[in-house]
C-alpha positions in Angstrom: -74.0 -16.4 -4.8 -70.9 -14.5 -5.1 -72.5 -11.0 -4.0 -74.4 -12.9 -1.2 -71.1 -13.9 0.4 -69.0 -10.7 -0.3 -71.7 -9.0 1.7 -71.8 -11.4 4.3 -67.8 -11.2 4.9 -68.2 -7.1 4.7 -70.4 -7.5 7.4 -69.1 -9.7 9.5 -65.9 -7.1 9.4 -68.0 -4.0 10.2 -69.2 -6.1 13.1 -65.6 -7.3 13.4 -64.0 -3.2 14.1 -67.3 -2.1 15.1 -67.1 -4.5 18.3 -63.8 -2.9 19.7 -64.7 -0.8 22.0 -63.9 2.4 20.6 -65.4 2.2 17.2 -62.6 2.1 14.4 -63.4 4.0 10.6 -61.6 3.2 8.2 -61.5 3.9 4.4 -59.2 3.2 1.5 -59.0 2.7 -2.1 -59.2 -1.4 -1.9 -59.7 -3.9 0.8 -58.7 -7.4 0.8 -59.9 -9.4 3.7 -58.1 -12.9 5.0 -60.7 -14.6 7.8 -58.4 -17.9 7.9 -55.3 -15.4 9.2 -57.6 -12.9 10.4 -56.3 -10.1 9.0 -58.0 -7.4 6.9 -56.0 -4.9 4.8 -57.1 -1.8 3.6 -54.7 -0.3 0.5 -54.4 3.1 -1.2 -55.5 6.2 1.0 -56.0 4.7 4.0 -57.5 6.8 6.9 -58.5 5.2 10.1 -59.9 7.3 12.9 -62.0 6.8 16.4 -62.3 9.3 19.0 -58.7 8.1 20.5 -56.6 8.3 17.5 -56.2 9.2 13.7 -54.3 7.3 11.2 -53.1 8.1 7.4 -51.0 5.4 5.3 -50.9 3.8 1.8 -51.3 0.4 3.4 -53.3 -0.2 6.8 -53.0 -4.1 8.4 -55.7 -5.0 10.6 -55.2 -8.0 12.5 -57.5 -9.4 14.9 -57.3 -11.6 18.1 -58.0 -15.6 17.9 -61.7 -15.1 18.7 -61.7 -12.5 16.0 -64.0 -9.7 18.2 -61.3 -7.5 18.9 -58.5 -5.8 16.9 -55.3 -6.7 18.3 -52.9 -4.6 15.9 -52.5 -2.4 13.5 -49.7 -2.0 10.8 -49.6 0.9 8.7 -47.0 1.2 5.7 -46.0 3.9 4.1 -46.1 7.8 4.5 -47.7 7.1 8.2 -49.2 10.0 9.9 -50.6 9.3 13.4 -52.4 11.8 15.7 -53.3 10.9 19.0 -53.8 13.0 21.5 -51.7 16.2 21.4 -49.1 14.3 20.0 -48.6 14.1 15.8 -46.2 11.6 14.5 -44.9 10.8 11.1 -42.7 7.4 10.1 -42.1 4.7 7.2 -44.1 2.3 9.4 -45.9 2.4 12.3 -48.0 -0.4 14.5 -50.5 0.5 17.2 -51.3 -2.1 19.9 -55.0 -0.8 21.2 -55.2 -3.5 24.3 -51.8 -1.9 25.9 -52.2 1.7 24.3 -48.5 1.4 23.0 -47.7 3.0 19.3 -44.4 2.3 17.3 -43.3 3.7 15.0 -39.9 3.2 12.8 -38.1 4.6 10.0 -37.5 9.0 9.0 -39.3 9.7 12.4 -41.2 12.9 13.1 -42.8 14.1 16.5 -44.5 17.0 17.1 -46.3 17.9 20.1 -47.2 21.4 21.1 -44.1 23.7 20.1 -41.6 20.5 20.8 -40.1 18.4 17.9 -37.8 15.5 17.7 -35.9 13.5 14.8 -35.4 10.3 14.9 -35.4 6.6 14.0 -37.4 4.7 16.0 -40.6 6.0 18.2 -42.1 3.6 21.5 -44.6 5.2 23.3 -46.5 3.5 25.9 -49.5 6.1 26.4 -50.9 4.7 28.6 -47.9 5.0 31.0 -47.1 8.5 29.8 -43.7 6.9 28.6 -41.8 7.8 25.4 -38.5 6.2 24.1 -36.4 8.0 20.9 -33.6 5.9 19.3 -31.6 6.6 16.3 -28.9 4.1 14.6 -25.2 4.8 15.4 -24.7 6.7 12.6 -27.2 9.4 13.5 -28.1 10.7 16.5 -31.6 11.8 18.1 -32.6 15.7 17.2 -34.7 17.7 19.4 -36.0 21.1 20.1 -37.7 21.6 23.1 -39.4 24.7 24.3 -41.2 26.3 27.4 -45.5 26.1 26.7 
């Protein structure tokens, strides 16, 4: 009975990611699903990829929208690396909103894209809009180096 329904929840999750339009992989170490708060997490290893965008973290949140077809966010926690595009990213935690195409991404932050590189505390970037913001608290400032490609 038990088996039956495990594999009737790991389906209906497959389904679940597989429904968003751009098909979402993911693999990790452990996975603990919650359908009442529709939320999946993945833990240990995580690696999520499509054809859009790449993600590495030790803990991956998946939550999905009220009719539970599409995935509304994603939270990944600790030593997050995201690729997307041209564009390589590192952070303490990082969400990913796929409706809007907006990525954050906060704590130690890294961006490297191309020759270019900036430091930094907190990452919004709306790709969608081609729109970046770089923040820092007071007591640091925003580092950059910029080159000609």
């Amino acid at each position: 009975m038990f088996k039956n329904a495990f594999n009737i929840i790991i389906i209906n999750l497959l389904l679940t990611i597989n429904s968003y339009s751009n098909e979402l992989k993911i693999t990790s170490k452990s996975l603990e699903v919650n359908r009442e708060n529709k939320i999946t997490v993945f833990l240990g290893d995580v690696y999520a990829y499509n054809k859009d965008i790449k993600i590495w973290s030790e803990k991956l949140i998946v939550k999905f929208d009220n009719k539970e077809n599409e995935i509304e966010q994603l939270n990944a926690e600790s030593s997050v690396k995201i690729i997307k595009e041209e564009i390589t990213a590192t952070g303490d935690t990082g969400f990913y909103y796929p409706k809007s195409d907006i990525l954050n991404l906060l704590g130690n932050v890294e961006i490297f894209e191309n020759n270019n590189y900036v430091k930094c505390d907190e990452l919004y970037l709306d790709i969608k809009n081609s729109t970046s913001i770089m923040r820092s608290n007071s007591n640091k400032r925003v580092e950059a180096y910029i080159t000609n490609n």
